[in-house]
SEKOLPA-983790 format. One record per residue (C-alpha): residue number from 0; x, y, z. Coordinates in pm, 1 decimal. Layout:
N
<pt vomi="NUM" u="X" v="Y" w="Z"/>
...
This chain:
153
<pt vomi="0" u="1168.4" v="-3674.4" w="-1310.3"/>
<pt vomi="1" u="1205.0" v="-3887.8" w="-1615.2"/>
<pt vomi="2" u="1578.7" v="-3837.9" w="-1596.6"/>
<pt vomi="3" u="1580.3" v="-4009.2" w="-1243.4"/>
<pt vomi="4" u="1368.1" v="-4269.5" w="-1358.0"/>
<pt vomi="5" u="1603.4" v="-4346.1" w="-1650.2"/>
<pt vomi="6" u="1896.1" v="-4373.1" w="-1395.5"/>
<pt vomi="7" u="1683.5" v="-4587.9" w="-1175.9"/>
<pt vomi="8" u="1654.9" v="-4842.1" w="-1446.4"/>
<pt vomi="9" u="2004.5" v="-4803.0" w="-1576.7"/>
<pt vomi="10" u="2136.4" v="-4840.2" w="-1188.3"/>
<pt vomi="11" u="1906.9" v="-5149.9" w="-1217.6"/>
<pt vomi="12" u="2021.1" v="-5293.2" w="-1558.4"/>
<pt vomi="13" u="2370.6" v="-5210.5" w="-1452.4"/>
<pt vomi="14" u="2377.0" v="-5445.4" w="-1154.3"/>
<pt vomi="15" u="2200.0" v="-5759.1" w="-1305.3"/>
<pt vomi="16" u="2482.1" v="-5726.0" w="-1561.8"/>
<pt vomi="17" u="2767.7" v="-5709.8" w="-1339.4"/>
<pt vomi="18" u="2638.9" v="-5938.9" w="-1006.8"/>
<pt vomi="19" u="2596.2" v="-6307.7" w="-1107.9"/>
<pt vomi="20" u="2530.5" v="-6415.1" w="-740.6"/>
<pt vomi="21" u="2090.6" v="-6478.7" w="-758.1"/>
<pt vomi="22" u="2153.5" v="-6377.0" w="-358.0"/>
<pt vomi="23" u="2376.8" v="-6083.9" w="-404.6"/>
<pt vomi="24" u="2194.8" v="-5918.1" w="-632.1"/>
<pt vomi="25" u="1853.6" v="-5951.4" w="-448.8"/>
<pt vomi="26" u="2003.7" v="-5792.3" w="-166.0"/>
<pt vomi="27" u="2122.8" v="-5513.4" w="-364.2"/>
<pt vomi="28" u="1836.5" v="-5445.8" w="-508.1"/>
<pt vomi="29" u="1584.2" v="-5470.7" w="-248.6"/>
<pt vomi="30" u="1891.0" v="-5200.5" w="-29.9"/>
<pt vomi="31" u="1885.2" v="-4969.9" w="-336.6"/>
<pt vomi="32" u="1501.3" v="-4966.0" w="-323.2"/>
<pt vomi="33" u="1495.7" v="-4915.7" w="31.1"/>
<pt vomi="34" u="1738.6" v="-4635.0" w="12.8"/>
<pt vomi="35" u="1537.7" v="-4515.7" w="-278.0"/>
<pt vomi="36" u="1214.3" v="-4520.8" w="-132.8"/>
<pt vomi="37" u="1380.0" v="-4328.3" w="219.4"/>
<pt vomi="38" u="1527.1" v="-4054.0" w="14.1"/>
<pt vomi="39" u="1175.3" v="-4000.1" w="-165.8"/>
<pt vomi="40" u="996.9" v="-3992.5" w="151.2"/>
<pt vomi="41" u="1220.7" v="-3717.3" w="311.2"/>
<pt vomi="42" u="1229.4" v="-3570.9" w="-77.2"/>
<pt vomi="43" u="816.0" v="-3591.0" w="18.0"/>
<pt vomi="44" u="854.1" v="-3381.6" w="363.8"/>
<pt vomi="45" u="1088.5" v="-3126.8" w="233.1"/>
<pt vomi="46" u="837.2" v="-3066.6" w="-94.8"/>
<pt vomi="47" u="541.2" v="-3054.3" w="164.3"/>
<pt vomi="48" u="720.4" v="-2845.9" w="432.9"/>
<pt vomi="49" u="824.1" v="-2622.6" w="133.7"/>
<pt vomi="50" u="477.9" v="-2590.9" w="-26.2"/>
<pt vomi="51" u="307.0" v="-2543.8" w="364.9"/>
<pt vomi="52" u="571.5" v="-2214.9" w="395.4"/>
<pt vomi="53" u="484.8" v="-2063.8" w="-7.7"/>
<pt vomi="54" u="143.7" v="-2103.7" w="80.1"/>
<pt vomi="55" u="161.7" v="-1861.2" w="455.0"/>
<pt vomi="56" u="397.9" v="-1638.9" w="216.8"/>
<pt vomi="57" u="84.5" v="-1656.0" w="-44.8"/>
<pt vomi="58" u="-143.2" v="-1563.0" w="219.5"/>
<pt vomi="59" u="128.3" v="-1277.2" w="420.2"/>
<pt vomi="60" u="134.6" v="-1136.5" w="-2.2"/>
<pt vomi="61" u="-219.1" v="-1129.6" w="41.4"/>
<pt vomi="62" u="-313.1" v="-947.2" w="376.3"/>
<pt vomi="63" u="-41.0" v="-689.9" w="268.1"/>
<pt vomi="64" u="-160.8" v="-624.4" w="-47.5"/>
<pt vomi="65" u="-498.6" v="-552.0" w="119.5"/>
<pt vomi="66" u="-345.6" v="-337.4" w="362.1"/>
<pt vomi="67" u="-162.8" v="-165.9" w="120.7"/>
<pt vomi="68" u="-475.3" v="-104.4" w="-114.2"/>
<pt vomi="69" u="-652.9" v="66.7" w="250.7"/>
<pt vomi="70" u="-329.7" v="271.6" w="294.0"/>
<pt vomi="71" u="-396.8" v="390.3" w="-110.9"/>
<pt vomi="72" u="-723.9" v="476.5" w="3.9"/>
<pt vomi="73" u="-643.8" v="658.9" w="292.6"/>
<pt vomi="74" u="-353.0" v="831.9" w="93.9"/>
<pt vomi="75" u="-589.1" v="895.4" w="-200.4"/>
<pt vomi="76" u="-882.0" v="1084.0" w="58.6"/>
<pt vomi="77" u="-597.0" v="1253.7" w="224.0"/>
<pt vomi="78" u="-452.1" v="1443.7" w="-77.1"/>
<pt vomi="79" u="-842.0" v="1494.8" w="-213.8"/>
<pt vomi="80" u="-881.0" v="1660.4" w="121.6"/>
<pt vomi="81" u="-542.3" v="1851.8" w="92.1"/>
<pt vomi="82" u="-534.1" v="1911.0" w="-340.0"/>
<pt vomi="83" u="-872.0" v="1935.8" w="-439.9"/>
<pt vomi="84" u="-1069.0" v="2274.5" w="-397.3"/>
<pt vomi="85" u="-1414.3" v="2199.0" w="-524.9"/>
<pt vomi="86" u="-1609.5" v="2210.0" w="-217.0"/>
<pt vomi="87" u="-1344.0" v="2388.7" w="-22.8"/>
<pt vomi="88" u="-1506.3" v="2590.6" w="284.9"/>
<pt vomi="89" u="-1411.7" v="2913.1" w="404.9"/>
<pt vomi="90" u="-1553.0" v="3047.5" w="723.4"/>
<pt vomi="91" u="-1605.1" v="3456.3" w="740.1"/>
<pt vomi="92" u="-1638.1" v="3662.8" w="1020.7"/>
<pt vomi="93" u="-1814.0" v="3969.1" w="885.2"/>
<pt vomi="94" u="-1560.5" v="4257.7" w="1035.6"/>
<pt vomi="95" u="-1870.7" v="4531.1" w="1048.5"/>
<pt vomi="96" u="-2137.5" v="4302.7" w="1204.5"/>
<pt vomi="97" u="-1958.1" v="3996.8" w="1341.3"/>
<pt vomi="98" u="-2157.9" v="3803.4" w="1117.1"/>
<pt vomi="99" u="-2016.4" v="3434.8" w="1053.1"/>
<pt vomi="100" u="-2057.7" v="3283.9" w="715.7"/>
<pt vomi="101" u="-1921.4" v="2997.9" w="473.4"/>
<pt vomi="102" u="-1804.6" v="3068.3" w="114.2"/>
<pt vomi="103" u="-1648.6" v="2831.9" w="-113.5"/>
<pt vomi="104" u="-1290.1" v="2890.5" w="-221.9"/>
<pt vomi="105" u="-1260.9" v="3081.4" w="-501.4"/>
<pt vomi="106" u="-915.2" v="3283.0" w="-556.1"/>
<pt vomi="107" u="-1035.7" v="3465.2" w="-825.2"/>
<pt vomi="108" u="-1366.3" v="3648.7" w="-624.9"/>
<pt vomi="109" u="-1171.1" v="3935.1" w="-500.4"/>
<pt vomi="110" u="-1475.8" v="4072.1" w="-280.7"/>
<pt vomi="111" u="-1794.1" v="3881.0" w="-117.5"/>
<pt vomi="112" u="-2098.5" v="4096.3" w="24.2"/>
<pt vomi="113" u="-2183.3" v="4009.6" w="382.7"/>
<pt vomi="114" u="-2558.6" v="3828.2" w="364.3"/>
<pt vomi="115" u="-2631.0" v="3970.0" w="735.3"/>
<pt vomi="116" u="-2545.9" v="4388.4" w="650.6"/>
<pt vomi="117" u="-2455.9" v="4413.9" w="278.0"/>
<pt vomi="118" u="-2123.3" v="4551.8" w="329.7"/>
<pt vomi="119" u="-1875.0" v="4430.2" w="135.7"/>
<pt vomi="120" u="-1539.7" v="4263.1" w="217.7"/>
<pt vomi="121" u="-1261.6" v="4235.6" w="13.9"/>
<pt vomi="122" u="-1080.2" v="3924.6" w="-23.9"/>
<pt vomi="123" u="-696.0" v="3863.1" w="-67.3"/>
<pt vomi="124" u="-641.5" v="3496.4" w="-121.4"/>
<pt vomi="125" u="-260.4" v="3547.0" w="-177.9"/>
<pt vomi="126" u="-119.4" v="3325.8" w="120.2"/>
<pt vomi="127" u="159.1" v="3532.2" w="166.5"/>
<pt vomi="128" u="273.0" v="3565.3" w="550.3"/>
<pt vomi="129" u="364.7" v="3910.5" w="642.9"/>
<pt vomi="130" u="612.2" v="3992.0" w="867.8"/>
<pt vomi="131" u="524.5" v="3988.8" w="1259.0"/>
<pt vomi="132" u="212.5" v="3688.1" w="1168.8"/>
<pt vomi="133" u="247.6" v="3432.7" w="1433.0"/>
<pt vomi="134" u="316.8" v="3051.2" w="1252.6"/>
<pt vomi="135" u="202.8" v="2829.1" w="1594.6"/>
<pt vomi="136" u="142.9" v="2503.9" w="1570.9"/>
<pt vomi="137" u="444.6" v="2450.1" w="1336.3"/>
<pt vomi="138" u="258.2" v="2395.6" w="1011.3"/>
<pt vomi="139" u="430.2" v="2525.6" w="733.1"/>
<pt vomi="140" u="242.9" v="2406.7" w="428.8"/>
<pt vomi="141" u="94.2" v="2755.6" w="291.7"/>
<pt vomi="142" u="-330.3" v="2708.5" w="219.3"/>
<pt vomi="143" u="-492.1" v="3022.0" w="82.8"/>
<pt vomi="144" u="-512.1" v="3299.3" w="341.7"/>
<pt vomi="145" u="-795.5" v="3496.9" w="369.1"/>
<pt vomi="146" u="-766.1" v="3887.5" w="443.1"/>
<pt vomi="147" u="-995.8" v="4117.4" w="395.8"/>
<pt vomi="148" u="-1048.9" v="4488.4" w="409.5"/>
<pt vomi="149" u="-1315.2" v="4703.6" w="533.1"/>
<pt vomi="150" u="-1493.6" v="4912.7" w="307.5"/>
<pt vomi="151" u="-1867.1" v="5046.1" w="373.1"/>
<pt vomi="152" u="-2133.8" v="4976.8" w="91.9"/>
């Protein structure tokens, strides 16, 4: 800015110099100043168009960048869900008594006694699909699979 102003005043100096006429140079200078004053006002409207649109950009940023910080959330319960087994439920249906209980996931119990008749059922949290299972529903991401085998206490 204090580079235009220094070419203002040189533009001014400049024609006082060079225009003797008293009536010549008055009208130059008060068209120069007009001029002047016309491009600042649409200089004016461009800077205040310009700061109205960074400021809905600001605010756009803003609502995505909450949006995005819900989606983290969302991702972050998701794979907690999916990747974390503390707290992990099992459901059992006891294979001698029909029983149904809940155990927590725990690959390395190999065997869990039935609460309802004591007999105990082995566990085989391998995942591994044997030939023949049925995969409906499409879902191929492999979770621990439960087997068990009968044995009497």
């Amino acid at each position: 800015m204090k580079k235009l102003k220094n070419e203002y005043r040189s533009f001014l100096d400049d024609i006082e110099k060079n225009i003797k006429n008293k009536e010549d140079l008055d009208y130059i200078k008060e068209r120069f100043v007009s001029f002047v004053d016309t491009v600042l006002d649409e200089m004016d409207s461009i800077l205040e168009y310009k700061q109205e649109e960074m400021a809905k950009i600001e605010d756009t940023q803003k609502q995505l960048s909450e949006k995005m910080g819900q989606m983290q959330q969302v991702i972050d319960n998701i794979e907690k869900d999916i990747y974390t087994e503390d707290g992990f439920d099992f459901e059992i249906v006891c294979p001698y008594c029909n029983y149904e209980f809940i155990i927590d996931v725990d690959e390395n119990k190999t065997e869990i006694e039935c609460p309802e008749c004591q007999n105990v059922i082995e566990l085989d949290w391998s995942g591994e699909v044997e030939e023949g299972e049925n995969n409906e529903g499409g879902c191929l991401r492999r979770l621990p699979r439960l087997s068990w085998v009968w044995r009497r206490k």
